[in-house]
Every structure is written in structure tokens, then in C-alpha cells.
C-alpha positions as CSV (number, residue, x, y, z in Angstrom):
1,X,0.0,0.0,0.0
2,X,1.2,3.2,-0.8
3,X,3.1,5.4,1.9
4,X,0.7,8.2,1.3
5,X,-2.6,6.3,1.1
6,X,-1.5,4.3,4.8
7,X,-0.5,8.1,6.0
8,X,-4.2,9.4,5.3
9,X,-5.5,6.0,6.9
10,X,-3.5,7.0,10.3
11,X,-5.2,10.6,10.5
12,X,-8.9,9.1,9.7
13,X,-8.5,6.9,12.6
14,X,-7.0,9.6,14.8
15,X,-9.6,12.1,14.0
16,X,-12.8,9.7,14.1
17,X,-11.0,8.7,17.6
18,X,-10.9,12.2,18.9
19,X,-14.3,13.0,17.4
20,X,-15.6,9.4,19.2
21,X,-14.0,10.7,22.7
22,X,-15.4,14.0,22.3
23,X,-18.9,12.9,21.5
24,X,-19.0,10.6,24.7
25,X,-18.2,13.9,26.9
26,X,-21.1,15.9,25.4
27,X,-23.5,13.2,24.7
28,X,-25.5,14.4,27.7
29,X,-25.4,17.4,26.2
30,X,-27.2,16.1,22.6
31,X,-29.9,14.5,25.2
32,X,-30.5,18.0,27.0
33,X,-31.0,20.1,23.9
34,X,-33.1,17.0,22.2
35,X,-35.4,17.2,25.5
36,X,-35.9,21.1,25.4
37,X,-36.4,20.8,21.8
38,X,-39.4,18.0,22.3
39,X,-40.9,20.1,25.3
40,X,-40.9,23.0,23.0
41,X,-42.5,21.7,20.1
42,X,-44.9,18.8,21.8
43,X,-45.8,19.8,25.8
44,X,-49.1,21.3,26.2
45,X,-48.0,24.0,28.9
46,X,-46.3,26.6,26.7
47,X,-42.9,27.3,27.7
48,X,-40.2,29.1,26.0
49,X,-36.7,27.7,25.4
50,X,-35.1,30.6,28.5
51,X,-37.5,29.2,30.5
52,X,-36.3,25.7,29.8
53,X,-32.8,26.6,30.1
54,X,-33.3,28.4,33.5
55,X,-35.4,25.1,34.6
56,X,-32.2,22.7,33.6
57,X,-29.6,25.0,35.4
58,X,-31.7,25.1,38.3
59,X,-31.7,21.4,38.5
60,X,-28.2,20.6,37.7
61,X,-26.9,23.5,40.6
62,X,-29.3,21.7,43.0
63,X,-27.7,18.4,43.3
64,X,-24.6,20.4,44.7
65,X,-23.6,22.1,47.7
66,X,-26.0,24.7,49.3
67,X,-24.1,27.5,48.0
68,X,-24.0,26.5,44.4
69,X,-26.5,28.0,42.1
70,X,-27.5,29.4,38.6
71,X,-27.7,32.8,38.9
72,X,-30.0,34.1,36.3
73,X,-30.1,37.1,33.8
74,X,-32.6,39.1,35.8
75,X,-30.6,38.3,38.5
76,X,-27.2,38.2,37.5
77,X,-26.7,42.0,37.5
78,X,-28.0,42.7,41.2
79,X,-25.5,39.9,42.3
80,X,-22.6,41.8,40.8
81,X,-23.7,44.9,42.3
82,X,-24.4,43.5,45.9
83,X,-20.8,41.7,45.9
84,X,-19.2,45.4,45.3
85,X,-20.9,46.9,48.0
86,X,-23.0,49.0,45.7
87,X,-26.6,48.4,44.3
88,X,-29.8,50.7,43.6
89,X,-32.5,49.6,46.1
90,X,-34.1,51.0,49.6
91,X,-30.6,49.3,52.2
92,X,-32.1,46.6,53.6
93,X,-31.2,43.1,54.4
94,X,-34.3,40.3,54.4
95,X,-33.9,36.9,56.5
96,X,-36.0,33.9,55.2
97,X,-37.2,32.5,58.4
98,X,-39.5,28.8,58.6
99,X,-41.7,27.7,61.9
100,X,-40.4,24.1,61.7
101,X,-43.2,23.0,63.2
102,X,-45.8,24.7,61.4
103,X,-44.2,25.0,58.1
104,X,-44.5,28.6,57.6
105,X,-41.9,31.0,55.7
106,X,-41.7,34.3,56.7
107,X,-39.4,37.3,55.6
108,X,-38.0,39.6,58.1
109,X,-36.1,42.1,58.0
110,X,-32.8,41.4,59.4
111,X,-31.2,44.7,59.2
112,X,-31.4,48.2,57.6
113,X,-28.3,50.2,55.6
114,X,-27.0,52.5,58.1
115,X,-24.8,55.8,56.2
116,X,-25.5,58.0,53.6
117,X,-28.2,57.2,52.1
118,X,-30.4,54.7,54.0
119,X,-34.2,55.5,52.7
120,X,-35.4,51.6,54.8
121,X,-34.2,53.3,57.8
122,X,-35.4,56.9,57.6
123,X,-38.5,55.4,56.1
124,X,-39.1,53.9,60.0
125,X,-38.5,50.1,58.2
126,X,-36.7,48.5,61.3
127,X,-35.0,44.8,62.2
128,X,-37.9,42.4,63.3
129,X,-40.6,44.0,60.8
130,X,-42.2,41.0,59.3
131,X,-42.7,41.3,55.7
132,X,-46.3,40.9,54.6
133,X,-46.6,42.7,51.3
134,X,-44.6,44.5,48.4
135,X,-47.0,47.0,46.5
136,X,-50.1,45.3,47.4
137,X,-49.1,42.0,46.5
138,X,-48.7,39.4,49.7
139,X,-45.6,37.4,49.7
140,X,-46.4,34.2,50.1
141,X,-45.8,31.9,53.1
142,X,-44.9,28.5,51.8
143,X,-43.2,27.1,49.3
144,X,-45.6,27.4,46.5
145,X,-47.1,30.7,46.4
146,X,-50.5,31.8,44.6
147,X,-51.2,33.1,41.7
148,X,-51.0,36.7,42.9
149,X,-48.6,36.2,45.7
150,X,-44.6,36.2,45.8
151,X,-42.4,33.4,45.9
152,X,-39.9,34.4,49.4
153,X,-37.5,33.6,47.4
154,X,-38.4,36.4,44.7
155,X,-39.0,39.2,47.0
156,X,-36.0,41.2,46.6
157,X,-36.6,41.2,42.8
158,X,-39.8,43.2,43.5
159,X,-38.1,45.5,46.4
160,X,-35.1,46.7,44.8
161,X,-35.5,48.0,41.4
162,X,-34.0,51.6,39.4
163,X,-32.6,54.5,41.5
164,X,-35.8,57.1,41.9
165,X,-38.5,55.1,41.8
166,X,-41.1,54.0,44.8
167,X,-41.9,50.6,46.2
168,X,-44.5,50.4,49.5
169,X,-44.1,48.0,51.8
170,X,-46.6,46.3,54.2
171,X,-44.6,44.9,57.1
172,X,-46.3,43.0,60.8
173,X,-44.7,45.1,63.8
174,X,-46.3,44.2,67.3
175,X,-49.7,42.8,65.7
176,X,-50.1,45.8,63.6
177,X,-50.0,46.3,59.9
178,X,-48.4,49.5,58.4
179,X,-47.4,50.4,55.3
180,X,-43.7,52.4,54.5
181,X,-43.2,54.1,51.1
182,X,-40.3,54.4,49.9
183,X,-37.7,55.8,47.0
184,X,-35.0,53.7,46.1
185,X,-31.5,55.4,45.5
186,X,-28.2,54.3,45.1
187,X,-27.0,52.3,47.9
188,X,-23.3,52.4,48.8
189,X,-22.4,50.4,51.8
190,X,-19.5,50.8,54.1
191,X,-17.3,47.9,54.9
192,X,-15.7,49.8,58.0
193,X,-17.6,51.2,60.7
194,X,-16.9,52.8,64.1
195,X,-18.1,52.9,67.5
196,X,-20.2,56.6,67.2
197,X,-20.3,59.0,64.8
198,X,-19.0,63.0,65.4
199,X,-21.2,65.8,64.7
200,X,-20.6,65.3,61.0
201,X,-21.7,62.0,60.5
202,X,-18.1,61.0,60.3
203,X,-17.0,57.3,62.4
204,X,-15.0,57.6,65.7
205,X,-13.1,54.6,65.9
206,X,-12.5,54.6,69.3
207,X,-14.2,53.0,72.1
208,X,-16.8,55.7,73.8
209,X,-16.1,54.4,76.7
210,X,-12.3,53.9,76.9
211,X,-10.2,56.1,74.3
212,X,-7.2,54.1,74.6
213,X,-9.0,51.4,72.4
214,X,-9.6,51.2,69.3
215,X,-13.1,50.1,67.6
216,X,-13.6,49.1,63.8
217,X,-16.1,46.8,63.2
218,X,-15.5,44.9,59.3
219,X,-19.0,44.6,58.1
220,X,-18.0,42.9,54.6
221,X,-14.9,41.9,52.6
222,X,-14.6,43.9,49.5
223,X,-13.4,46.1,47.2
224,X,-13.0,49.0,49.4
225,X,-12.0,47.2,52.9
226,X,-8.5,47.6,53.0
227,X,-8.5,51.4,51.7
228,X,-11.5,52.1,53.8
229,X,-9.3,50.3,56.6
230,X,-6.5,52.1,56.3
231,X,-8.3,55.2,56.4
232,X,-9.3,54.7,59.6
233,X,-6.1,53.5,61.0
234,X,-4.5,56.8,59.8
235,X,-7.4,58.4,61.9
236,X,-6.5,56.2,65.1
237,X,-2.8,57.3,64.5
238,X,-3.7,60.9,65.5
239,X,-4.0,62.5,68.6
240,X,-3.6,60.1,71.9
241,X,-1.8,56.9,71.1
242,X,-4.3,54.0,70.6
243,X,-2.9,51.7,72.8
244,X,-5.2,48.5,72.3
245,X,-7.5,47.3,69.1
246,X,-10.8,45.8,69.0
247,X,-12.0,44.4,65.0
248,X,-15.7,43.3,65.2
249,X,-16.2,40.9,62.6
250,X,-19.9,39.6,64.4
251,X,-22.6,39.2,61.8
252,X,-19.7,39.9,58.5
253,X,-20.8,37.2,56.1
254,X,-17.8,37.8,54.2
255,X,-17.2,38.6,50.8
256,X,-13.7,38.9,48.4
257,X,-10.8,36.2,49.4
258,X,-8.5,38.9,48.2
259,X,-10.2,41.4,50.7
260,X,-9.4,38.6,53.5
261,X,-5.5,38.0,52.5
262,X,-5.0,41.6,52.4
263,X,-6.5,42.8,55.9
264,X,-4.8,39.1,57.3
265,X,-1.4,41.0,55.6
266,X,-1.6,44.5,57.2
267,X,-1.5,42.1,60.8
268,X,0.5,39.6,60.4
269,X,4.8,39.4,60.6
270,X,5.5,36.3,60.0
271,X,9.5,36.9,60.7
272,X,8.8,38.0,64.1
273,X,7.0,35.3,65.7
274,X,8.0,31.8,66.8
275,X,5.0,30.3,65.2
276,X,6.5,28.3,62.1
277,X,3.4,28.1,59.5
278,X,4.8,28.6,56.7
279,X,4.1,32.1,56.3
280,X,0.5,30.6,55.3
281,X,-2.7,33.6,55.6
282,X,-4.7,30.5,53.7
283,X,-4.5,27.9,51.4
284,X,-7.4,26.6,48.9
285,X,-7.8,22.4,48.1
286,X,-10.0,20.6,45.6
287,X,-12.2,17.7,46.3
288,X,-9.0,15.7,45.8
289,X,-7.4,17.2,48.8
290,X,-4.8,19.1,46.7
291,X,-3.9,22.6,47.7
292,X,-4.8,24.7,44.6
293,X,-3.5,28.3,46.0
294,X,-1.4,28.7,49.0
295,X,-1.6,33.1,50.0
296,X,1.4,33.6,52.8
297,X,2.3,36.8,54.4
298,X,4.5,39.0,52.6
299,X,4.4,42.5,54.5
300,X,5.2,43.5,58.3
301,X,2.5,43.9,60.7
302,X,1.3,47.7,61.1
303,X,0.8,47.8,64.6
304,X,3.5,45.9,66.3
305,X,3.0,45.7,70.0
306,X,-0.6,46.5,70.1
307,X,-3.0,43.4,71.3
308,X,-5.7,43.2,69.1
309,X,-8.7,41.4,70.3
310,X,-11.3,40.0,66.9
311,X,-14.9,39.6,67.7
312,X,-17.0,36.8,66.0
313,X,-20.3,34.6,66.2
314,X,-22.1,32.6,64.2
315,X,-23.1,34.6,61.5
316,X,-19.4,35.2,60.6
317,X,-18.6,33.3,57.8
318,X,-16.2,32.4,54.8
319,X,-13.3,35.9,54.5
320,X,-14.3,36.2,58.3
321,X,-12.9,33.2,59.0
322,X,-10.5,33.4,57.3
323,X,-8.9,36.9,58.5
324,X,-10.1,35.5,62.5
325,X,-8.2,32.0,62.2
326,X,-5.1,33.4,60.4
327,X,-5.0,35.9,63.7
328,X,-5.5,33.1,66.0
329,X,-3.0,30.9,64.4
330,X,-1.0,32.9,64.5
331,X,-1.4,34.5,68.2
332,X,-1.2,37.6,66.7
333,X,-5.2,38.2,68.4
334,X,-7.6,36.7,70.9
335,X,-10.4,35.5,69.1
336,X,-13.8,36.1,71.7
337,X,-17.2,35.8,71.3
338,X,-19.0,32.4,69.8
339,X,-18.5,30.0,67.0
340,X,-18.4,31.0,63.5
341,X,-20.6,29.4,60.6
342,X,-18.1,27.8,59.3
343,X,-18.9,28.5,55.5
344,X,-15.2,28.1,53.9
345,X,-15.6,27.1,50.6
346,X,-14.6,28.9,47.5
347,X,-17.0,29.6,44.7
348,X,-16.3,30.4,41.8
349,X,-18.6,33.0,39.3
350,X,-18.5,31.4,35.6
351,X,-20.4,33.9,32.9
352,X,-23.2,31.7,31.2
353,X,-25.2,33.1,28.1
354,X,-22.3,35.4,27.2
355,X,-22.6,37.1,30.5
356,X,-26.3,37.9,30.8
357,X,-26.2,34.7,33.6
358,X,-24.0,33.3,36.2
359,X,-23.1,29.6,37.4
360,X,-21.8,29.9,40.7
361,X,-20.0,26.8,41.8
362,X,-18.3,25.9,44.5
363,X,-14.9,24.5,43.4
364,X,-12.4,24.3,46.8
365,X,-12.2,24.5,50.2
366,X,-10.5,27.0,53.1
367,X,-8.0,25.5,54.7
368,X,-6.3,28.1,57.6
369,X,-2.7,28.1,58.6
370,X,-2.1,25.1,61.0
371,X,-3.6,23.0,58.7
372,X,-7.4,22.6,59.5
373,X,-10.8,23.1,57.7
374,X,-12.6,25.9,57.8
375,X,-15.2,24.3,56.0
376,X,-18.3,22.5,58.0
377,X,-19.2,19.5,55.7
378,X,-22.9,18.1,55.7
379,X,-22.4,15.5,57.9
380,X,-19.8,17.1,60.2
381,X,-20.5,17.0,64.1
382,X,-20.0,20.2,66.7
383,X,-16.7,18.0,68.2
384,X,-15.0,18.3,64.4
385,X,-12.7,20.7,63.2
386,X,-14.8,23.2,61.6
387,X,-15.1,27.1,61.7
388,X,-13.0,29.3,64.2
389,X,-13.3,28.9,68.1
390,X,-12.8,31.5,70.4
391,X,-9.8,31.3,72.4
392,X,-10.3,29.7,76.0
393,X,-11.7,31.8,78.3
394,X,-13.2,33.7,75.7
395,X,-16.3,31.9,74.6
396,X,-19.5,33.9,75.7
397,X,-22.7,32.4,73.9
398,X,-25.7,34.3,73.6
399,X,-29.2,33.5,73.3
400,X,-31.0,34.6,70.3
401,X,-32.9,36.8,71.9
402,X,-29.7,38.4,73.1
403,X,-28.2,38.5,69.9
404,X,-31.3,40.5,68.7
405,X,-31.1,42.8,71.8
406,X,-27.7,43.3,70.9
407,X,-28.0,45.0,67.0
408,X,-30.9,46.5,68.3
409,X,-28.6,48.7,70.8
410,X,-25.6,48.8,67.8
411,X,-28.2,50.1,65.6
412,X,-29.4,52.7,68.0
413,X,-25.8,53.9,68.2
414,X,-25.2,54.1,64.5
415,X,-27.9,56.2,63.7
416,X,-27.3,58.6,66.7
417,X,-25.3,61.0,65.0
418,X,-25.7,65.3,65.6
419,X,-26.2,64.5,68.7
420,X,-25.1,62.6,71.8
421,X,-24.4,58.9,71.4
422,X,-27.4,56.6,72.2
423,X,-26.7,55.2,76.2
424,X,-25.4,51.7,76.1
425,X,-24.1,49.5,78.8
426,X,-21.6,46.6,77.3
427,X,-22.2,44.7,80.6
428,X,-26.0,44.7,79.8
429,X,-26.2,44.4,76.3
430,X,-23.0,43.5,74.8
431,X,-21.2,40.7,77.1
432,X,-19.1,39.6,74.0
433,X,-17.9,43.1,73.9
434,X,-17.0,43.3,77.7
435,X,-15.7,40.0,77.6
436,X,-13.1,41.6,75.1
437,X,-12.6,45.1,76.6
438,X,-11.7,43.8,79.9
439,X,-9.3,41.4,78.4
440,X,-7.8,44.6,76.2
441,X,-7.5,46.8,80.0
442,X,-5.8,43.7,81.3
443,X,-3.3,43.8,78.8
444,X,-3.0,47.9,79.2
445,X,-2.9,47.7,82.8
446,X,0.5,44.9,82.5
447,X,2.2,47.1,80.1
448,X,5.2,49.5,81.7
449,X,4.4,52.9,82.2
């Protein structure tokens, strides 16, 4: 046989063996569309082929984790502008809340935006309001909704909407129905706050009640963290020495990784401590138990000397978990308060539909610097290595009732600005806080003078 006609024999066989593997990985793929095409043309519920694609992404996302999903087009936007601290909508924060023994959903709302603007709050919407109603229209309170009710799930779509415009809603407060209008704007949310404000509005990030200590409370991990951050270090830096810091990271669901590393690299030195880890902030592995990227500690820490207590509970999760164990590990801070959520996985935001949709998938886990999970797996037990402990001595649980006491008097103090700071008590409504203040005067008191 000729050389040439055995050479063209060699590449059929190659190609129709790549063509062969390559079918077998997207043959699923031919079933999908050969589905959506039958539903399309044959099903006697009309649906359009968006509709069908929404329905398969949906289904596909749910046999993951809990924090995988398909994020879609009408969504997609008001997720990008949410992780950037910076969305058009009325600054307010909804919890989806279910009576386990009655079955019931409701919505409530969890917080309101505090700074400049915050139409929820000067509206008179306030945490604990039970939503009812959004323009008329109930939101439903199971699973399946109505015809002319609201999914829970879709509220927010019919809350937030273009800068300027009005939305009423119909919230349950003490057994009594009232309705608050009111005209979205553009929302811009502060990842650093203070203790009070001055008579400008402006944070004081020191302790009201003892100077010497410094108060920022991290309320998200993003963009503007570490500038914002550093802005108010270079405001602690004037006048009397701070002598002590205090980072409240209770209720901070997290946010950027990069945010995290960053913040965990303005603290850490990891030439100056005895602790060997590597210079590790965080590492990332896949399901194989491979570390996919290791982050270490490349600058010196900024306030050398200074104990640093971090504050955390149970809502603080993924980047706050992150910045809290890489502190702990590294004794750099006490870690006080309660248990975190232990949510330390990574997802990852793949554009679908040439960007008008989103997959979010969760692709690795966070591993901290000694070597242990963050993450808390389905069928891990409160005894397993999972989240961030406080340090001993340091754990001070509260009930939820508590916990709600305790934003209640924060939010009182956020909004008390022109004029004197709302009274509060640490003792009485803040034992977490106390728990950590005392520990900072300790520390003050055993330092030379």
C-alpha cells in the first residue's frame, strides 16, 4: 500500500478517535437540547426555550452544595452589584425565616443600611418587621405561592429596582400592619464602621467608653476594605496613642478572598513570631485534597505591640474566617465571642449566556494556617474541626434573643449621629464586647508605664 494512502489511513483513525471521545463527553449534552427541543414543540404547557434553560440550570446547581447556584439574567446584575458593596434599592437586608413546626416561611427584615443614604431606615422600616406585602401584592408563606402572591425567594426582585422610583411596603410590627413608602436610591455600603459617629456623621473609631481602644467593626470583605481600613487607622494614629485594638467581625458574612488576605497581611509578621506556619494567611484544596493556592504573608505587621482582640459569632462566615483564624494561628489576636458558621468554601462566578447569567459553583475548600478546615461538611459533628473557636476563656454564647437585643442597641448607636451617642451598657447588652474590653484593659494595665 502506498506510503501516502497508509498516511491518510493513520489521520482518519485519529480524528474519528478524537471525534468518538469528544462525542462521549457531550452526549449528555445532545440528550439535554433533544429534550428542550421536544418540550418546546410537543408539551401542552407553553414554555419558551429561556424558560427551559433556566429550569435545567436550576436542576443541575441543586444536586450540589448549598451555596452552588445558577444565577439568572434578571438576577445576574443585582448579584454583581451587591458583591461590590453598591446596588440601587431601599438598604435593607431580608432573612427567610421557617416555623419548623408549622411549616410557615416568613421574611424579616434582618437589618437596615446605616450611612448616607439609608431611605429603609429613615423610612421607619426596622430589624424584626415581618414582611407581609410588596405593593399590594402578599408574599407568600410556603413554598408554593398563589397566583397573585410572591415566591420568598423572589422578593427582593420586586423591592429593589432603578434609582428614583417607589416601592410600599406592608410589614407586621407588634400585631399591627403599616405600610412604608419608599424611594430607592443608590445604595453604597460601608465595609468599615466605628463605634459613634462625630457631629458630622463622620466614624469615631475609638471606644466611647475607653479612648485608649480602638473600635472598627468589618462589616463585609470587599473592594474597598482595605482602603477604607486604612483610612481609619490613619485616623486612630492621630492625637492620643491607641494603645489596644478591638475588630468586630460579628454578623460579617464575608465577601472577596483577596479582601481577606489583604486585611490578614496588614497584621501579620510572620518573621517576628515563633510560630512556624509557613508564612501561610490561607491555602485553597480541591475535592481531591490538593492545595490549589497557597496566599502567605509578605508584609510586616502595622501595629507591632498592640493586642488586638477579633470579635465573631455565628453569622461570621467564609473571609471572616478566614482573617479570625489566620490571627488566632498565628497569636497575633484573641479570638472572643461564639463559633463562627463555618462556611469556607470557595465559589467560583463562571459567565453563562455570554454574561447575561452566572453559574456559581463551588470549586475548593478553606484551609487556615495550621492546617485545618474551615469548611463544616454536611455531615460534620459540633466535636470536628470546623469554623473558628474563640480562644479559652473567651467563649460567651448568647441567646438569640440576646443576639437581637444586641443590633438593636448597635443600631441605635449608628444612627445617633448630631447629637449625643445613644446610652449603652456593654455589661447589659454587649457581654461579648465586655468579655473583650476587659481582656484589652488587662493587657494595658500589664504594660510598663
Amino acid at each position: 500500500m502506498p506510503r501516502l494512502n497508509m498516511l491518510a489511513i493513520w489521520v482518519v483513525a485519529f480524528v474519528s478517535l478524537f471525534c468518538y471521545q469528544r462525542v462521549g463527553q457531550v452526549r449528555e449534552a445532545v440528550f439535554l437540547a433533544e429534550a428542550m427541543e421536544t418540550i418546546g414543540d410537543e408539551s401542552l404547557v407553553e414554555v419558551s426555550r429561556q424558560q427551559l434553560f433556566d429550569a435545567a440550570m436550576h436542576g443541575m446547581t441543586s444536586e450540589l452544595d448549598r451555596f452552588s447556584r445558577f444565577i439568572p439574567r434578571d438576577e445576574s446584575e443585582r448579584f454583581r452589584q451587591q458583591l461590590d458593596n453598591h446596588f440601587p434599592g431601599i438598604g435593607i437586608r431580608i432573612r427567610i425565616r421557617k416555623d419548623e413546626e408549622t411549616e410557615k416561611i416568613e421574611l424579616v427584615v434582618e437589618d437596615t443600611v446605616i450611612g448616607t443614604p439609608q431611605p429603609a431606615h429613615d423610612a421607619g422600616l426596622r430589624s424584626g418587621d415581618r414582611l407581609v406585602a410588596v405593593n399590594g401584592r402578599r408574599l407568600a408563606t410556603s413554598a408554593t405561592a398563589g397566583d397573585d402572591e410572591i415566591p420568598p425567594e423572589d422578593a427582593t426582585k420586586f423591592i429593589t429596582g432603578p434609582a428614583g422610583t417607589d416601592v410600599t411596603l406592608t410589614v407586621e410590627r407588634d400585631g399591627e400592619l403599616l405600610d412604608f413608602a419608599v424611594t430607592r436610591q443608590e445604595i453604597e455600603v460601608d465595609s468599615i464602621l466605628g463605634d459613634t459617629r462625630n457631629g458630622a456623621g463622620e466614624w469615631i473609631y475609638r471606644l466611647a467608653g475607653d479612648p485608649r481602644i480602638g473600635y472598627i467593626r468589618i462589616d463585609s470583605f470587599s473592594d474597598n476594605t482595605l482602603p477604607q481600613l486604612r483610612l481609619a487607622l490613619d485616623q486612630l494614629a492621630k492625637g492620643d496613642e491607641m494603645q489596644a485594638l478591638l475588630l468586630d467581625l460579628r454578623d460579617n458574612p464575608g465577601g472577596y478572598l483577596r479582601a481577606a488576605v489583604e486585611l490578614c497581611d496588614l497584621f501579620i509578621d510572620a518573621d517576628q513570631t515563633d510560630i512556624n506556619l509557613d508564612r501561610r494567611i490561607v491555602s485553597t484544596r480541591d475535592r481531591f485534597g490538593k492545595d490549589h493556592e497557597v496566599h502567605r504573608a509578605r508584609n510586616g505587621d502595622v501595629l507591632p505591640g498592640v493586642p488586638i482582640v477579633v470579635l465573631v459569632n455565628g453569622q461570621s462566615a467564609s473571609a471572616s474566617e478566614i482573617f479570625a483564624a489566620c490571627l488566632q494561628d498565628y497569636g497575633r489576636a484573641v479570638v472572643c465571642g461564639s463559633r463562627t458558621f463555618g462556611k469556607g468554601s470557595v465559589q467560583k462566578v463562571v459567565p453563562l449566556e455570554r454574561g447575561r447569567s452566572l453559574l456559581k459553583i463551588t470549586t475548593n475548600t478553606f484551609w487556615r494556617p495550621s492546617d485545618q478546615q474551615i469548611h463544616k461538611m454536611d455531615d460534620a459533628t459540633d466535636e470536628d474541626a470546623w469554623g473558628v473557636r474563640p480562644d479559652d476563656g473567651f467563649a460567651v454564647e448568647l441567646s438569640e434573643d440576646e443576639e437581637e437585643r444586641r443590633r438593636d442597641e448597635r443600631r441605635a448607636r449608628d444612627v445617633a449621629q448630631h447629637e449625643q451617642p445613644a446610652t449603652f451598657d456593654p455589661e447589659i447588652f454587649d457581654p461579648q464586647l465586655q468579655r473583650a474590653v476587659d481582656h484589652l484593659v488587662e493587657q494595658l494595665e500589664k504594660k510598663p508605664r
